[in-house]
Backbone and ligand atoms as CSV (ligand in chain L), in Angstrom:
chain,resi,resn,atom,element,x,y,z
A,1,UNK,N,N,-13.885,2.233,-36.262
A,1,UNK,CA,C,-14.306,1.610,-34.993
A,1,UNK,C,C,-13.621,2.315,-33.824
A,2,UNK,N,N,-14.373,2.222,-32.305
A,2,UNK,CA,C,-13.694,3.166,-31.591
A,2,UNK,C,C,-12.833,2.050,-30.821
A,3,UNK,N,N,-11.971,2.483,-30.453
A,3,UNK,CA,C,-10.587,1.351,-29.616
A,3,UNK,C,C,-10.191,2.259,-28.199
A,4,UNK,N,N,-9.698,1.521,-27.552
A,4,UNK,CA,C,-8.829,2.412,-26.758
A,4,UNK,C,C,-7.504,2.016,-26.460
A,5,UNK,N,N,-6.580,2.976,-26.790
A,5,UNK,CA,C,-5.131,2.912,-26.906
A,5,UNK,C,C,-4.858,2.041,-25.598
A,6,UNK,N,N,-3.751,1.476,-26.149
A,6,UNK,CA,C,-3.065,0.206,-25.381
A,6,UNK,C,C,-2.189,0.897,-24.467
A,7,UNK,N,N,-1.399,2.446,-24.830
A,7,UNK,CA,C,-0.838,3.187,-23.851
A,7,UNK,C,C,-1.130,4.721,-23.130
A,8,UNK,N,N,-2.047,4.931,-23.657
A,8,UNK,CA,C,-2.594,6.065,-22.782
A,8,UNK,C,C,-4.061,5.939,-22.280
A,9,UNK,N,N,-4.730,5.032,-22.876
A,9,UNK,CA,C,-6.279,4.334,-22.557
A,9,UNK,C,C,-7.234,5.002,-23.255
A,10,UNK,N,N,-6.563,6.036,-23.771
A,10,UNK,CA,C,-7.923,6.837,-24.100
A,10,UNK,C,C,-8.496,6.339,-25.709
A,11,UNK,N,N,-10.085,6.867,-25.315
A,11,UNK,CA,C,-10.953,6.021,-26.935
A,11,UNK,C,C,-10.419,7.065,-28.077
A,12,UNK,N,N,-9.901,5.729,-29.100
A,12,UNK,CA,C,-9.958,6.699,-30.455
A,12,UNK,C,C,-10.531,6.227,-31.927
A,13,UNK,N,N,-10.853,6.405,-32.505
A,13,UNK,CA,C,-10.990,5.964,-34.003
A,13,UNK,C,C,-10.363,5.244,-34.716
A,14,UNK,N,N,-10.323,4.025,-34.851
A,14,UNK,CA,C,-9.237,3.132,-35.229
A,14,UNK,C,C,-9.228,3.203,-37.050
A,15,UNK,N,N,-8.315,3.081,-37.198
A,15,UNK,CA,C,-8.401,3.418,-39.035
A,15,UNK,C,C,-8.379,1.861,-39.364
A,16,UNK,N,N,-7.729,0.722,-38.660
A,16,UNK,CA,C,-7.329,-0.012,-38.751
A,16,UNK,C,C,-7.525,-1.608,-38.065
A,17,UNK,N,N,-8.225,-2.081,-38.358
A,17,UNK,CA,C,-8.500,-3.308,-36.823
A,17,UNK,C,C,-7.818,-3.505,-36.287
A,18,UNK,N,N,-6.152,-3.653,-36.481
A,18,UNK,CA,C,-5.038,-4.041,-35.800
A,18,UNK,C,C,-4.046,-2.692,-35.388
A,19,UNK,N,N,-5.198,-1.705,-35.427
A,19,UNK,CA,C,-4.303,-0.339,-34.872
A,19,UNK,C,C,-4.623,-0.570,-33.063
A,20,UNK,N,N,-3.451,-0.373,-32.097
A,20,UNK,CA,C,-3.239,-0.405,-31.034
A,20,UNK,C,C,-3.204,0.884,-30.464
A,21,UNK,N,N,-2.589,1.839,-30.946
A,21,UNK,CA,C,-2.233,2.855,-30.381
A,21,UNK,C,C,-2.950,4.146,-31.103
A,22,UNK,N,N,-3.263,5.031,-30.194
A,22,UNK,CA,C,-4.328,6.389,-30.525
A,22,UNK,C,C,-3.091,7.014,-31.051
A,23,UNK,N,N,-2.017,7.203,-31.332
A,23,UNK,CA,C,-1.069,7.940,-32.103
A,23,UNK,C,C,0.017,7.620,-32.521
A,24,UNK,N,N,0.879,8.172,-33.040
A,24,UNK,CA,C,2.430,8.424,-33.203
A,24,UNK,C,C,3.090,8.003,-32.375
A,25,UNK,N,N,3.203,9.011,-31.400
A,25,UNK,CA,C,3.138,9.206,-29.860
A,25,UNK,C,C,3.183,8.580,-28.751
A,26,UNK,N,N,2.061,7.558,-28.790
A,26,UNK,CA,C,1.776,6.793,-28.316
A,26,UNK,C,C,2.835,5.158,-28.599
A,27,UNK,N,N,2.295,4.434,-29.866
A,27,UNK,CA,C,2.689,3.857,-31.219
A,27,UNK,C,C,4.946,3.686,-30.581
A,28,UNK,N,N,5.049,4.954,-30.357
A,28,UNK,CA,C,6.617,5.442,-30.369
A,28,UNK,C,C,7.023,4.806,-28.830
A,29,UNK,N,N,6.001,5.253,-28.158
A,29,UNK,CA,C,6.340,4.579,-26.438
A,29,UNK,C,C,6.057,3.722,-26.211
A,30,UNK,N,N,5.416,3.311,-27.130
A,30,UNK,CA,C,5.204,1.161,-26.731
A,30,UNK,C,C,6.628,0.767,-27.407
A,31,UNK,N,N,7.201,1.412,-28.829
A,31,UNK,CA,C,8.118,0.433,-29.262
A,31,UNK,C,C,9.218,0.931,-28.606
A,32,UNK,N,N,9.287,1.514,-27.538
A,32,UNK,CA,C,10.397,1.930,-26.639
A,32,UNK,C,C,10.316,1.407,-25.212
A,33,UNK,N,N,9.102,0.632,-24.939
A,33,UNK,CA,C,8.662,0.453,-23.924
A,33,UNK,C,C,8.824,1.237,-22.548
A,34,UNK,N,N,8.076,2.368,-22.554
A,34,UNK,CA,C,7.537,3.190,-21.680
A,34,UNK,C,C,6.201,3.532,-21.615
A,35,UNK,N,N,5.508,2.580,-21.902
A,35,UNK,CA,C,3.882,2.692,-21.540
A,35,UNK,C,C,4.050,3.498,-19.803
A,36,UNK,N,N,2.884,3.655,-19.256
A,36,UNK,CA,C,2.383,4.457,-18.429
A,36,UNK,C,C,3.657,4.734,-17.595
A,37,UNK,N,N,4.788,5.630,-18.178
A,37,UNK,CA,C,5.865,5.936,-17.599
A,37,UNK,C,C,5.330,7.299,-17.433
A,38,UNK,N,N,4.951,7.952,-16.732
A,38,UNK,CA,C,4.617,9.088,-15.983
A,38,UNK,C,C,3.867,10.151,-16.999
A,39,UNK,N,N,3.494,9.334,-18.731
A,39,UNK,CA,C,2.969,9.913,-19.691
A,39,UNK,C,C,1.463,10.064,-19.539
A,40,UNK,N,N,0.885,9.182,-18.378
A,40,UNK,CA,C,-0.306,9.693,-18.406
A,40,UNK,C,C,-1.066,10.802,-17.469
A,41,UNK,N,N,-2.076,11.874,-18.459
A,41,UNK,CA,C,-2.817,12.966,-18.302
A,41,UNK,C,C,-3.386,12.968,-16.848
A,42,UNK,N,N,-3.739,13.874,-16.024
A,42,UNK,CA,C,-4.499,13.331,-14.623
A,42,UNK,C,C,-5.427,13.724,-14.921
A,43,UNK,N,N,-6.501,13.144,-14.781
A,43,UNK,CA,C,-8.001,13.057,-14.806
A,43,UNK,C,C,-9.065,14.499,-15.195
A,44,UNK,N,N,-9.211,14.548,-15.108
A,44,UNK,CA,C,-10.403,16.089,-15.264
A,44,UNK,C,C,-11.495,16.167,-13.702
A,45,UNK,N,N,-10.256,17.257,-12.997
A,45,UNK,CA,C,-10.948,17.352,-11.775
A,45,UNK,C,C,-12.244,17.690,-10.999
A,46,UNK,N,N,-12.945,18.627,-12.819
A,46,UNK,CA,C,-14.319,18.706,-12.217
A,46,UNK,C,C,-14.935,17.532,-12.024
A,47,UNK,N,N,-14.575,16.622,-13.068
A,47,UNK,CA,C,-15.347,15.031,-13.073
A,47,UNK,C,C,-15.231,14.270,-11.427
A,48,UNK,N,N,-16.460,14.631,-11.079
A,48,UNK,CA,C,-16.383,14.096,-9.915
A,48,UNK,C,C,-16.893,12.031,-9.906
A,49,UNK,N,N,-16.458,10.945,-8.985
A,49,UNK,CA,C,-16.347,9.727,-9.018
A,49,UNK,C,C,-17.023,9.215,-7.697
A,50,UNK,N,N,-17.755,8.150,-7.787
A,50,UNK,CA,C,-18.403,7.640,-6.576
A,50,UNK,C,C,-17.734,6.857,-6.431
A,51,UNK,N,N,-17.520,6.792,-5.011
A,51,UNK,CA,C,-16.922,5.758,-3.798
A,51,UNK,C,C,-16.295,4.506,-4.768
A,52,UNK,N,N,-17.340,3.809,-4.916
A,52,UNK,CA,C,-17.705,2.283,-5.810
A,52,UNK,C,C,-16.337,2.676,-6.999
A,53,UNK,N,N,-16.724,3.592,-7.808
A,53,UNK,CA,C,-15.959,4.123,-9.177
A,53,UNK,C,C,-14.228,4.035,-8.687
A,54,UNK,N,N,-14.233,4.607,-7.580
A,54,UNK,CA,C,-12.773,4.924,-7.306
A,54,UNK,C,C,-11.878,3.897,-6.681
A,55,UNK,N,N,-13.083,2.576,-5.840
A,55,UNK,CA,C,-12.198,1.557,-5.143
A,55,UNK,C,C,-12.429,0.766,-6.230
A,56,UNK,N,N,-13.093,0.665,-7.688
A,56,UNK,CA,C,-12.886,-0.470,-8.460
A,56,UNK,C,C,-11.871,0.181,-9.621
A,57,UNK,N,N,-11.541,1.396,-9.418
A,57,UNK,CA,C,-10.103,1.457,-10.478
A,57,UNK,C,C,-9.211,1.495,-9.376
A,58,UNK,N,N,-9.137,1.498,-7.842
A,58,UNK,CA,C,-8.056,1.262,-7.367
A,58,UNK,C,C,-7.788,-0.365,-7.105
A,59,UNK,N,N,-8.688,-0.842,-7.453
A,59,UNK,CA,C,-8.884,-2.812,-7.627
A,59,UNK,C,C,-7.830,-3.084,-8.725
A,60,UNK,N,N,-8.637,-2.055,-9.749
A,60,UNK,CA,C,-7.786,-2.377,-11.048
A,60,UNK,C,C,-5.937,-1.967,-11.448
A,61,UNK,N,N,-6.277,-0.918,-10.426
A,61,UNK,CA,C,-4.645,-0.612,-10.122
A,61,UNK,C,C,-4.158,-1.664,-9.875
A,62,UNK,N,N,-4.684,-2.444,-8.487
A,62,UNK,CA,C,-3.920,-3.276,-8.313
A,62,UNK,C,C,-3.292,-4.664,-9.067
A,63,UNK,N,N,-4.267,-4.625,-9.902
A,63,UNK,CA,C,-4.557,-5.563,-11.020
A,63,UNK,C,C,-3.293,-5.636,-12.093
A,64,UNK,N,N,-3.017,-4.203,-12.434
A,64,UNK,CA,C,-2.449,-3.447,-13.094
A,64,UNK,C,C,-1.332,-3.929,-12.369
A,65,UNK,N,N,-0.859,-3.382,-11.761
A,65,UNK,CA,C,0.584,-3.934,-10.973
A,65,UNK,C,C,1.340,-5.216,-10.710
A,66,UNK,N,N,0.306,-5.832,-10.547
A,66,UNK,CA,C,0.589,-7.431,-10.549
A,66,UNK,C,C,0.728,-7.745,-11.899
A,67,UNK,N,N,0.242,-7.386,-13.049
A,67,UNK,CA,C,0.226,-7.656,-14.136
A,67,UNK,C,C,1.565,-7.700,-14.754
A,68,UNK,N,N,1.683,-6.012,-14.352
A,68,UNK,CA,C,3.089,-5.317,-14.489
A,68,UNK,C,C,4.010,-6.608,-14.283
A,69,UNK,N,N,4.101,-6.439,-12.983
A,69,UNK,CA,C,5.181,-7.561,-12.391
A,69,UNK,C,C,5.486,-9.012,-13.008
A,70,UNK,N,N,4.524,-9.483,-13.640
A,70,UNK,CA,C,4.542,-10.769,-13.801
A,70,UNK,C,C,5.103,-10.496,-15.524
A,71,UNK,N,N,4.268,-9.544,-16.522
A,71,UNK,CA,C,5.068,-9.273,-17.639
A,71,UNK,C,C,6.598,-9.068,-17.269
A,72,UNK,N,N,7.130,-8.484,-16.325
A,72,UNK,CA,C,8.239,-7.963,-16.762
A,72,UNK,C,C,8.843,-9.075,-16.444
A,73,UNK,N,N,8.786,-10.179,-15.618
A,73,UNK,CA,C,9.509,-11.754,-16.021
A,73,UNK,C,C,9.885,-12.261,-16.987
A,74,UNK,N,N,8.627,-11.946,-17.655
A,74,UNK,CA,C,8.588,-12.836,-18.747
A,74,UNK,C,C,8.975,-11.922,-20.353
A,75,UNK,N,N,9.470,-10.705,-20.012
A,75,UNK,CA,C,9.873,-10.379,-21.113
A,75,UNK,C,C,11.344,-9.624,-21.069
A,76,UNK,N,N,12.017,-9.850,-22.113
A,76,UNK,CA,C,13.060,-9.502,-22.873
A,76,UNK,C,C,13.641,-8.254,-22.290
A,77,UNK,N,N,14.816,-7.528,-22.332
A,77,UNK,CA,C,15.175,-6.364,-21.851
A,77,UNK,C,C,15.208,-5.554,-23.020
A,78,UNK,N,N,14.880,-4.094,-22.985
A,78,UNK,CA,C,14.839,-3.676,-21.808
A,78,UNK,C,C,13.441,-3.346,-21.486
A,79,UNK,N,N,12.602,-3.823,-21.930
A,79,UNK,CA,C,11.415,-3.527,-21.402
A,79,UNK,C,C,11.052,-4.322,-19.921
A,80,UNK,N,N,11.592,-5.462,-20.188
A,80,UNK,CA,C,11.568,-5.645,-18.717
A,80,UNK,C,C,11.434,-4.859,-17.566
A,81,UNK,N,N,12.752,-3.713,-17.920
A,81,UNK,CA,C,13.392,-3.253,-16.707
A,81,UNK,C,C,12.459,-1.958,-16.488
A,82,UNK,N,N,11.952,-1.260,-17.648
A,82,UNK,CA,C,10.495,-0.658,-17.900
A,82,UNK,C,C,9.537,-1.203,-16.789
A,83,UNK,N,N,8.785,-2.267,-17.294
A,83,UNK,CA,C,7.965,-2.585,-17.127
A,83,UNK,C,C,7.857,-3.319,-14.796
A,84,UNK,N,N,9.168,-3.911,-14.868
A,84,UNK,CA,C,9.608,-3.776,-13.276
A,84,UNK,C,C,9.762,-2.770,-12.420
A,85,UNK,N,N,10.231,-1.318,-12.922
A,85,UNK,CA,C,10.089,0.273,-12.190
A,85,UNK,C,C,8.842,0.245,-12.559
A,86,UNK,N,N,7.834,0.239,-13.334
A,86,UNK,CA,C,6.375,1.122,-13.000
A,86,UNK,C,C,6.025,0.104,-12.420
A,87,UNK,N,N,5.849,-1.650,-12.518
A,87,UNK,CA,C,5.225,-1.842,-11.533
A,87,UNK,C,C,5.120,-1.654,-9.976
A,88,UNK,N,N,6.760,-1.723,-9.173
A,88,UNK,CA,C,7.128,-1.382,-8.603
A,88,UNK,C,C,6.652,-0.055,-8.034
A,89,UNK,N,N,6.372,1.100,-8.561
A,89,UNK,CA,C,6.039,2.945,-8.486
A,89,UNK,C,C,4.537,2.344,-8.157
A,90,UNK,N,N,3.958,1.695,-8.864
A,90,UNK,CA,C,2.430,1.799,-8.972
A,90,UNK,C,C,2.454,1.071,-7.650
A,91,UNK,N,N,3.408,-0.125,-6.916
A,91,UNK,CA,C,2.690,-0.663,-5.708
A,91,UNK,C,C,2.764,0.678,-4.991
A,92,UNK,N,N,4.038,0.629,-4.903
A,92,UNK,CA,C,4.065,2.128,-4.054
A,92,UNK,C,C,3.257,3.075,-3.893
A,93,UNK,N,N,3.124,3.424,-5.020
A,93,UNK,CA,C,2.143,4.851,-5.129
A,93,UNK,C,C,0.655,4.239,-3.953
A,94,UNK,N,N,0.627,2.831,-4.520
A,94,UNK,CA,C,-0.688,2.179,-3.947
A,94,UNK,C,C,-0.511,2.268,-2.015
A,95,UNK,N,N,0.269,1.634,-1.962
A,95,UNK,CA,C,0.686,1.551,-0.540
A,95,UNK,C,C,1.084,2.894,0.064
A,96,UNK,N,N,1.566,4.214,-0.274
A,96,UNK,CA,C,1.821,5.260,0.277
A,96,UNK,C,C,0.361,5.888,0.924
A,97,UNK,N,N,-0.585,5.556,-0.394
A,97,UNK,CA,C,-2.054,5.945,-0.206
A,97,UNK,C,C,-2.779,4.928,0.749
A,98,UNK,N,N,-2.159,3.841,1.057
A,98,UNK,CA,C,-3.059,3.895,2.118
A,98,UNK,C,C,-3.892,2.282,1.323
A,99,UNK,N,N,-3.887,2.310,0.150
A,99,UNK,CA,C,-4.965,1.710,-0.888
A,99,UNK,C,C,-4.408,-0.019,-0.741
L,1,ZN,ZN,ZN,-2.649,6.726,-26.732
């Protein structure tokens, strides 16, 4: 079945119904908690995005951030402290842009 990894997003082949993660790799930075710690790929620049495309993943950014924030309350260290710097980077990043 195809899935998409819980830390890099991308679709993969799940061997497993309860497989989460597209790798090793991946699999290794969740149980370390550094999901989207600066591990993710930037986009494929020929792939060009309409207007609509780009303010509803910057929606979802924001989505993403708040999310961030509110997990890292509610969980355990040190992922917490993980999970409080990227949300934190991601408002930023959001607010530097303008977004
Ligand atoms: Zn992955």
């Amino acid at each position: 079945m195809i899935k998409n990894c819980e830390i890099c997003g991308r679709e993969y082949v799940a061997q497993r119904s309860t497989a989460k993660y597209c790798s090793n790799r991946c699999r290794l930075m969740a149980q370390r908690g550094v999901a989207f710690n600066g591990e993710l790929e930037a986009p494929d620049v020929r792939v060009s995005m309409t207007q609509e495309e780009v303010l509803s993943l910057v929606g979802r950014a924001h989505d993403a951030a708040s999310d961030l924030s509110r997990a890292s309350m509610l969980t355990p260290a040190p992922l917490c402290l993980s999970l409080k710097a990227v949300s934190q980077k991601l408002s930023d990043a959001l607010r530097a842009e303008g977004l």
